[in-house]
Each structure stands twice: as structure tokens, then as C-alpha cells.
C-alpha positions in Angstrom: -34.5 211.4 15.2 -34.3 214.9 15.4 -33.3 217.4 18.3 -32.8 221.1 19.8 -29.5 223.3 20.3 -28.3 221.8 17.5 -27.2 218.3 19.3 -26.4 215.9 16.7 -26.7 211.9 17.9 -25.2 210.1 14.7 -23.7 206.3 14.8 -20.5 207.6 13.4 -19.4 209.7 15.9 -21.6 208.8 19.3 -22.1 212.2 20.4 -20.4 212.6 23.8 -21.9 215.2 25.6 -19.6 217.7 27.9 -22.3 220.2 28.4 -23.4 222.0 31.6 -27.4 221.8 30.6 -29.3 218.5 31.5 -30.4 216.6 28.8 -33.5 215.2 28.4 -34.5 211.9 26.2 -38.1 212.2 25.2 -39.4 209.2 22.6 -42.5 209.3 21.3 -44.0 208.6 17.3 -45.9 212.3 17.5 -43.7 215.4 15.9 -45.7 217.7 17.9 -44.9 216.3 20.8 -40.7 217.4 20.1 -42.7 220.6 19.4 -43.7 221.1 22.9 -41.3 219.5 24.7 -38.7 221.8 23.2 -40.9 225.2 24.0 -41.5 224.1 27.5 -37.8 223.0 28.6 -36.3 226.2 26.7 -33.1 227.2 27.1 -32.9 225.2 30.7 -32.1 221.8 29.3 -31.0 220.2 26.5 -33.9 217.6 24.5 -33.1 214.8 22.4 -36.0 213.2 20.8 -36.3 209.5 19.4 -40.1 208.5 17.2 -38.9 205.2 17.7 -38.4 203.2 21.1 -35.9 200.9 19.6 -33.6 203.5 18.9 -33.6 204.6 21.8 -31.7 201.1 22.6 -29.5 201.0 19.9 -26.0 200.7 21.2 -24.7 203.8 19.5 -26.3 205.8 21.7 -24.5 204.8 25.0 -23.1 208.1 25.5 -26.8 209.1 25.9 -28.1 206.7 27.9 -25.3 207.1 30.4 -25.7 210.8 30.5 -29.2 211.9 30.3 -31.1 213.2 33.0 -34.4 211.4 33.0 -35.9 209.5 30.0 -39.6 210.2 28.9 -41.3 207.5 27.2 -44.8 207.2 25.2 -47.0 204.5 25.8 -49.0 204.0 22.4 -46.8 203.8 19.1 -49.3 203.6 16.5 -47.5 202.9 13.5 -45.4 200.2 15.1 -49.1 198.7 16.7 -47.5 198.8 19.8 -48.0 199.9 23.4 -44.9 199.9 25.5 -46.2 199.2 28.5 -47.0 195.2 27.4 -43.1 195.1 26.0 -39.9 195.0 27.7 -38.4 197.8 26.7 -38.7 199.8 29.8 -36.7 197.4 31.6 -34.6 197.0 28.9 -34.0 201.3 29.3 -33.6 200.3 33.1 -30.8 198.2 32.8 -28.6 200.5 31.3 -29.8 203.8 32.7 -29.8 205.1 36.0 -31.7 207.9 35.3 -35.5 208.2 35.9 -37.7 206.8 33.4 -41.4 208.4 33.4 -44.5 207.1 31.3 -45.5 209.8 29.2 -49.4 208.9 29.7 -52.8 210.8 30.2 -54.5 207.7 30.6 -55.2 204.9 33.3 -52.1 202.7 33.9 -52.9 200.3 36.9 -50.7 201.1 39.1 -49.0 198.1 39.9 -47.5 198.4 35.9 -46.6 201.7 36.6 -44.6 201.1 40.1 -43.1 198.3 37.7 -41.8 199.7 34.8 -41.6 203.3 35.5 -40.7 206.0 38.1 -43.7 208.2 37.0 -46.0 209.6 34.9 -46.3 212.6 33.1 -49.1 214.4 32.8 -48.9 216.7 30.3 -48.0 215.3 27.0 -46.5 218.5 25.6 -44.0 219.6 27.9 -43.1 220.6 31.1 -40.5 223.2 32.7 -37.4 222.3 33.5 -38.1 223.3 36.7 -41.2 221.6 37.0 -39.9 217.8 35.8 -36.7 218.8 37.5 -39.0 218.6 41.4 -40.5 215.1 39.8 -37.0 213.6 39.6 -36.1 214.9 43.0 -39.5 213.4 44.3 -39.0 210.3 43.1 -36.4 209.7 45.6 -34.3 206.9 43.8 -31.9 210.2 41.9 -29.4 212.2 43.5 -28.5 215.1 40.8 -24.3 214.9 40.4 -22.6 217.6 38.6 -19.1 216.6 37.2 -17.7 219.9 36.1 -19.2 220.1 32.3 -21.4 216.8 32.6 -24.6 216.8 34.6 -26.0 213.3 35.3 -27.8 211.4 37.4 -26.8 208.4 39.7 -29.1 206.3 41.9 -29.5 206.5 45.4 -31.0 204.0 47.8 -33.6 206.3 49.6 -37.2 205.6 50.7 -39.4 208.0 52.1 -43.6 208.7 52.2 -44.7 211.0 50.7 -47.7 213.2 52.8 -51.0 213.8 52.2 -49.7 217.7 52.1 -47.0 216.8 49.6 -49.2 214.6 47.3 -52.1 217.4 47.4 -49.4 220.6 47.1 -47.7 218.5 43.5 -51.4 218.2 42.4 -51.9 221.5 42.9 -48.9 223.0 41.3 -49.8 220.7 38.0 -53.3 222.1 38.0 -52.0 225.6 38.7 -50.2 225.1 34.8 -52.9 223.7 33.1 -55.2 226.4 34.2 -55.2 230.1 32.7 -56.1 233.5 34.0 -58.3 234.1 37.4 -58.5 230.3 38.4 -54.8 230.0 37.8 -54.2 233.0 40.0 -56.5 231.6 42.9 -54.9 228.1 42.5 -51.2 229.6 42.8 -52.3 231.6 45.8 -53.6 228.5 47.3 -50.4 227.1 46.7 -48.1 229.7 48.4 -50.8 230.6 50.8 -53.1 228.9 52.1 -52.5 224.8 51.6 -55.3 224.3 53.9 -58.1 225.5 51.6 -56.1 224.2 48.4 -56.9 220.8 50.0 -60.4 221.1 50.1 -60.6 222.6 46.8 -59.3 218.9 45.7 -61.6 217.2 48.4 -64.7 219.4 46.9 -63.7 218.6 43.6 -63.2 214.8 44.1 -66.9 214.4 45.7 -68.2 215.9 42.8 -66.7 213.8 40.6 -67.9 210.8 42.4 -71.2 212.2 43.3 -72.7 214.1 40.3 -73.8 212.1 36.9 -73.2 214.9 34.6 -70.0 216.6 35.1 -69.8 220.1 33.6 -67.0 221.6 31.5 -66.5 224.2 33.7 -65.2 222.0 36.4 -61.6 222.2 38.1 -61.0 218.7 37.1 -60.4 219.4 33.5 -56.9 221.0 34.7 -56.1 217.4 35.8 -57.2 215.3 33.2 -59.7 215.5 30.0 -61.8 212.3 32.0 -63.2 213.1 35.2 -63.0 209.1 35.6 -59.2 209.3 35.3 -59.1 212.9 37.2 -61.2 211.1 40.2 -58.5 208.2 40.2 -55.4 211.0 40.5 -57.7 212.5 42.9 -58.1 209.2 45.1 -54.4 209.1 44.8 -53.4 212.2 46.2 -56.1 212.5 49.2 -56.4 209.0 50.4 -53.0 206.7 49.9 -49.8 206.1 51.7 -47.8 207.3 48.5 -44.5 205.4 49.3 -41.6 206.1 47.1 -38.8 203.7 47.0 
């Protein structure tokens, strides 16, 4: 296991952790991943990162569990020949957090799994802002952000709310907006902060294409929500055409 800001988890001493950043749990068997987490959270929160899934459960680490602000799990751990959404280890996590627990997945989980096990997915393997996962945790609508003088956790709450179609389309937006570099981020953040309306049909446009036309080419907006246009057609469907409820 290995971390950032110089935390230090060890079974000897069971880190307790009286610090005013969040802390973030990521677990996943790729070092790079670590990598990216730790350049995209910065100096905004605090990342501990397990390779291993069991660890994560080992009961050294209570003072962790209890205290981190959202835990972000990998699906596929190659070298273990497991995928963690046919184990119990989510709910295992559940039962002794009551922080958010998101699938760190690029890929199609049926969405019935997903509502099961987790509280979201991630979409970008490599990191997010603070600022950006922070809004996911708020959105799910089952965390209510406590500050106890030096110790920042997170608590459940019992709210249920729908999400709109505005909402759903304005997140998609804002996670396309990062992926995307240059003029067709700049158009895409003005969309955002400007003019929803025509942001809307941007994702309308691009989900008929995407359903319509055979060959897809690289230069379409879709790659800023996932590498498959199958999979970005599916988020698409998502965010234009369900209820959404979060509970």
C-alpha cells in the first residue's frame, strides 16, 4: 500500500487521522492509477491507496474506514483473477462505512449491479478533482458532509430526490468538458455556463449518431464520454431519457 502527504497506514499504530483535508480511499491493482489519482486531487484531499481489496477490510484499518470521505473501488483485479463486482466485498465495505462507495469502471455494469453494490461510477480511471468527485458525493444524496473541528467525515442521510433531465445532461456535460482539450473544451464549458439549452442538443445530436450511423468517426464528441460509442450511447440513454432516482 502506498500513499500521498506522507500518511502512513501501518498495523502497529492504526493511523488516526485528525486532519482538516478529506481523505480519499482509492483500491485498485494498477500503480498508475495512484499516479493519477494523486495529480488530480492535489493538495485538496488526502489519498490513501490499497492494490489489494482485501486490505482494504483488514481490521487495522478501522480508523480509515470510519473516517474517509468516499471509497473508490476497481472492478477487475487481474492478478487476484477477480472482478469485484461478482464478490461480496462491496457490501462487506458497506457495512462498515458510511461513506460513498463508487465503481471505478469505464465499462458496462448493468445497472441493477450498480444501484446494488455501489453509489456510482467513475468515469475517469485516472483521477478526478476534488472538486469534481466532491459534486458526485453531494449528488448521490445518501451523504451529508460533517466537519468535526480537525476531522472531516461523512455520515449518511436519509434523502431521496430525482434527479432532472437538466441535472443529468449539465453532469454529463461538465465530465465531457474535462475529457476534452482546447476549442471543443471551450465551446463545451460555454455551453455549460451559458446556454444549457443547446448543451442538450449537443448530447441529443450526438446520441442519434451514435445509434444511427454504422461507422462512427474518431472525431466524434462521444470519445469525451467513453472510448466505446456502444457504452457512450448507453450513458447517453441515461442522461436524456430516464427518471434518474437517487435514494
Amino acid at each position: 500500500m502506498s500513499s500521498v502527504q506522507s500518511i502512513s497506514i501501518t498495523k502497529e499504530d492504526n493511523y488516526e487521522f485528525h486532519q482538516e483535508n478529506p481523505l480519499v480511499c482509492v483500491v485498485d491493482e494498477d500503480s498508475n492509477v495512484e499516479l493519477g489519482w494523486r495529480k488530480s486531487l492535489g493538495r485538496k484531499a488526502s489519498l490513501v491507496f490499497f492494490d489489494n481489496p482485501y486490505s482494504l477490510l483488514d481490521s487495522a484499518y478501522e480508523a480509515l474506514l470510519s473516517n474517509a470521505s468516499c471509497f473508490i473501488l476497481g472492478r477487475i483485479f487481474g492478478k487476484l483473477d477477480l472482478d469485484i463486482v461478482k464478490t461480496n466485498i462491496p457490501n462487506q465495505v458497506r457495512r462498515k462505512v458510511s461513506a460513498p462507495i463508487f465503481l471505478n469502471w469505464q465499462g458496462y455494469i448493468a445497472k441493477n449491479d450498480l444501484d446494488r453494490f455501489f453509489d456510482g461510477k467513475i468515469f475517469q480511471r485516472y483521477g478526478v478533482k476534488w472538486s469534481t468527485l466532491r459534486q458526485r458525493m453531494q449528488r448521490v444524496g445518501k451523504v451529508q458532509l460533517v466537519d468535526d473541528s480537525h476531522v472531516r467525515v461523512v455520515k449518511k442521510s436519509n434523502q431521496r430526490f430525482f434527479l432532472s433531465k437538466e441535472q443529468r445532461c449539465l453532469e454529463l456535460l461538465k465530465m465531457m468538458a474535462c475529457n476534452a482539450q482546447g476549442a471543443h473544451r471551450d465551446k463545451i464549458e460555454s455551453y455549460i455556463a451559458h446556454d444549457q439549452n443547446t448543451g442538450i442538443q449537443l448530447l441529443e445530436a450526438i446520441y442519434n449518431r451514435l445509434i444511427t450511423l454504422r461507422d462512427i468517426p474518431q472525431t466524434c464528441p462521444s470519445r469525451y464520454i467513453n472510448s466505446s460509442p456502444v457504452i457512450a450511447a448507453r450513458i447517453l440513454e441515461e442522461a436524456l431519457m430516464s427518471s434518474s432516482q437517487v435514494k
